[in-house]
N, C-alpha and C positions, 0 to 999 in steps of 0.2 A: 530393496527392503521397504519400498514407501507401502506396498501392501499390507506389513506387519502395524506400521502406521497406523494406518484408515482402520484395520482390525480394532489396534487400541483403543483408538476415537469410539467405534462403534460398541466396547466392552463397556465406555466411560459412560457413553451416554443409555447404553442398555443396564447399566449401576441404579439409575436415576428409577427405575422401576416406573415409568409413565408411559402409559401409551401414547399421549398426544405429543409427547415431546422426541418418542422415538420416529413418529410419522410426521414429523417438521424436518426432524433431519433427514428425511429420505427425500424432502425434497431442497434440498441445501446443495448450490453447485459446490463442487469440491473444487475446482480451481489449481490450480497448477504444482501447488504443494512446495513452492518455494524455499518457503522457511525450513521445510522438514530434509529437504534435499540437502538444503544448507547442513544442519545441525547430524545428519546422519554423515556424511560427505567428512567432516571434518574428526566427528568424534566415534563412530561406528555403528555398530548396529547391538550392543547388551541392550538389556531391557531396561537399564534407568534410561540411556539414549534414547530408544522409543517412546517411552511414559514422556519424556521430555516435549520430544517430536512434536506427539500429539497433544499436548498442552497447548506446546505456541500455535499448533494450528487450530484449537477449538479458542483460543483468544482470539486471533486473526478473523475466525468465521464472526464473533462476536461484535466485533470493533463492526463488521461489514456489514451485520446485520442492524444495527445502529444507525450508521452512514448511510444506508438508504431511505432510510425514515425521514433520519434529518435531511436528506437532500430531494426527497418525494421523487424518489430511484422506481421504479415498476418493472426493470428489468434489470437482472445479472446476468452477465455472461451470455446474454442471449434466449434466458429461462426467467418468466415471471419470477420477480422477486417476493420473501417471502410476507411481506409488506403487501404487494399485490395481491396475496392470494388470500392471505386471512388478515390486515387490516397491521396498523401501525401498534397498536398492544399486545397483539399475538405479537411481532416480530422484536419489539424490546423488552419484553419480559424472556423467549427463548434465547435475545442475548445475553439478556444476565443471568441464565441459568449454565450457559455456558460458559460465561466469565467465571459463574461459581464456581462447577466442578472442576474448573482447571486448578482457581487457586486452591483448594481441598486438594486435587491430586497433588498439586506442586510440593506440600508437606511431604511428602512421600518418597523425596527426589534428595534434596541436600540445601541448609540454608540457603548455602551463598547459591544455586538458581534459582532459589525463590525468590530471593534480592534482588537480583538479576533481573528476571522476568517482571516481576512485579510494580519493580518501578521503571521497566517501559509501558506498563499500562496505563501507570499516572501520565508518564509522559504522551502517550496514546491520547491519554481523555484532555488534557490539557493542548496537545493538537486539534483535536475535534473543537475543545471548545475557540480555538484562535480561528481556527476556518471558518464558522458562523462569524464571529464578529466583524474577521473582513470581508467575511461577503458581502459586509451593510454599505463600504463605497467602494470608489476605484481603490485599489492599494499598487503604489510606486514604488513601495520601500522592496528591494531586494531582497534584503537581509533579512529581515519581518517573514517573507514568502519563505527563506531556507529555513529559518528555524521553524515555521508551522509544518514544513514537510520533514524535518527532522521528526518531530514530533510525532505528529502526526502516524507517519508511513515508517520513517528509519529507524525509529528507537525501539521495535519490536525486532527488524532485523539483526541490526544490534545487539539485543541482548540475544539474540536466537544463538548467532556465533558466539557471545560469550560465554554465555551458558552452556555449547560444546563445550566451548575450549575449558571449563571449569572441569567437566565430564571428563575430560580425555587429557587431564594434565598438563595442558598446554597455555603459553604465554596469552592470557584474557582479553588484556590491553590492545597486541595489534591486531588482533583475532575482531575485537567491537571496532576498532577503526575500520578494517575490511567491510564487516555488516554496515556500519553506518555509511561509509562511499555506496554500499550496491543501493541502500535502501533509499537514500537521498536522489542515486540517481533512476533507479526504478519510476520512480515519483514523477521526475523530472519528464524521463518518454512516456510516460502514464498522462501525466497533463500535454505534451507534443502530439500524441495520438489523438485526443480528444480533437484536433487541430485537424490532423492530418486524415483520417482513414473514416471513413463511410458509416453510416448509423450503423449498416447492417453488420458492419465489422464489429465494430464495437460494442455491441449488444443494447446501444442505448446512441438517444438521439446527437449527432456529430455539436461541436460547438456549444454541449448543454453547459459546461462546465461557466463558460462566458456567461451563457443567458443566468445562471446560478449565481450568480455575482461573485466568484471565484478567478481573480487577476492573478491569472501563473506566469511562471518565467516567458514565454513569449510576447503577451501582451504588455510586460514592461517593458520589453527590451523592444516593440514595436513601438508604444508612447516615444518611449524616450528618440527615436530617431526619425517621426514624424513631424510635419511642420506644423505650426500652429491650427493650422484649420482643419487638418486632418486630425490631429489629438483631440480637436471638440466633436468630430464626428466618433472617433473611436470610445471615447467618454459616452458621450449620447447613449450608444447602443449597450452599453452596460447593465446588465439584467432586463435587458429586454429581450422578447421574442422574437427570434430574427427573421425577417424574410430572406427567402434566396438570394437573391440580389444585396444585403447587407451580406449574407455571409458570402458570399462573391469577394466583396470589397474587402473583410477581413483577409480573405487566404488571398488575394492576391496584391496588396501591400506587404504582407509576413512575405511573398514570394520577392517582390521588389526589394526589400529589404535585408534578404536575407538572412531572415529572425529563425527562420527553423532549425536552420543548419548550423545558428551562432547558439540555438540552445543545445540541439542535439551535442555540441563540440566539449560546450560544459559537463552534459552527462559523462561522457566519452572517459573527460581526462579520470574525473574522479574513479570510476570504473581503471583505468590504465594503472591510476595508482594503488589501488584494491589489488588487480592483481599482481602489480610490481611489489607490494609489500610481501603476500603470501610465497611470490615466488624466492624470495629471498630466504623465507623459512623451509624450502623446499616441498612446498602445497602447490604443487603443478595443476591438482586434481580440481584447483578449486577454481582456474581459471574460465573454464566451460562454464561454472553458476555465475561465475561473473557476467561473463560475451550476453550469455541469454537475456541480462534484464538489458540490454540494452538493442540486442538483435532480434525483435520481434517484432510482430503486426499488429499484437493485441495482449 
């Protein structure tokens, strides 16, 4: 049903009566459609569940289109992004045209998803804004990085499942702990892949995230069990442009270390326990969207 999805989407945005804003979206990756899988998966497929669907994912497109501006992204997915193609004011004004008509739709649906929804956006924008600010040093603190990926990435997933589980009369509460483990850990192999898999992979250049002044869970967990003079080296290179041979050094310390597999293991459990809880409620269905954010290449 993710078809009826992309239909909605495309009703919403062809609501809007513009032509430049319909021909921005025809070039907008659509991307895996996570959220909508989620939200369809748990609560079905009526048309408040669709309207819903495609809400969190014209917010989702929105947040993205944002986040490449802020991070002078030039590619998604592998497709000029939409920042590359017509300039950083075309792309965050189509954001907020899509953040609009989501929340206009979202009246449409029932308070409490509006609630829902609404304020993982705050929590969304107040991610964005913690990620800029530690971009400006090194950041050590663990706890500081889970809560900006909370924010940030998982408080949309979060309420994507709540907001099912609102739809479809089901217990809200475990339902948002499930989205928040996938979405936290999403994040998590989201910043390990930046690490691990190839520009070409990735759609965008390997280790950008570092040169961005972005200290994800690896790189702490690599500080912290280097020796003094390797932690000044590892600092050094801190928003800087890496040559090969620095990034040599990175991936193969993280390798000496161990740092990948000790991040990946953090994703892992949370993901285990997402799906230990659903499976408890008898949502077998729902362990396959679990596996996925964490068994992928990109």
């Amino acid at each position: 049903m993710l078809s009826a999805v992309e239909r909605k989407i495309e009703q919403f945005v062809s609501d809007l009566n513009d032509k430049e804003v319909s021909a921005l979206y025809t070039k907008l990756p659509h991307g895996k459609r996570l959220r909508a899988k989620l939200i369809l998966k748990i609560a079905g497929t009526n048309l408040s569940v669709v309207k819903t669907a495609a809400i969190v994912e014209m917010i989702h497109a929105a947040s993205l289109l944002h986040d490449d501006v802020i991070d002078d992204a030039y590619t998604r997915r592998n497709k000029p992004s939409i920042n590359a193609l017509y300039g950083n004011k075309t792309a965050i004004m189509f954001g907020d045209i899509l953040y609009s008509k989501g929340f206009l739709e979202l009246n449409n649906i029932s308070p409490e998803v509006a609630k829902i929804v609404s304020n993982a956006v705050v929590q969304l924008s107040l991610g964005e804004l913690k990620d800029v600010s530690l971009s400006k040093a090194f950041n050590l603190d663990r706890e500081i990085y889970l809560e900006m990926i909370y924010q940030k990435t998982a408080s949309l997933m979060e309420a994507a499942a709540g907001a099912a589980a609102v739809l479809a009369g089901k217990n809200k509460t475990a339902y948002m702990t499930y989205g928040r483990n996938l979405g936290i850990a999403f994040q998590m192999i989201d910043d390990i892949l930046d690490i691990t898999m190839d520009s070409e992979t990735l759609g965008k250049p390997a280790l950008h995230d570092f040169e961005e002044g972005k200290t994800t869970l690896p790189y702490i967990y690599l500080y912290e069990l280097l020796n003094t003079e390797d932690q000044a080296i590892l600092k050094s290179l801190h928003t800087k442009k890496l040559s090969k041979d620095e990034e040599s050094w990175i991936k193969v310390k993280m390798q000496e270390h161990g740092v990948i597999e000790k991040s990946y293991m953090e994703a892992k459990l949370l993901v285990e326990e997402a799906i230990s809880l659903m499976n408890a409620l008898g949502e077998d269905a729902l362990s396959s969207i679990a596996m996925a954010m964490i068994e992928r290449d990109f």
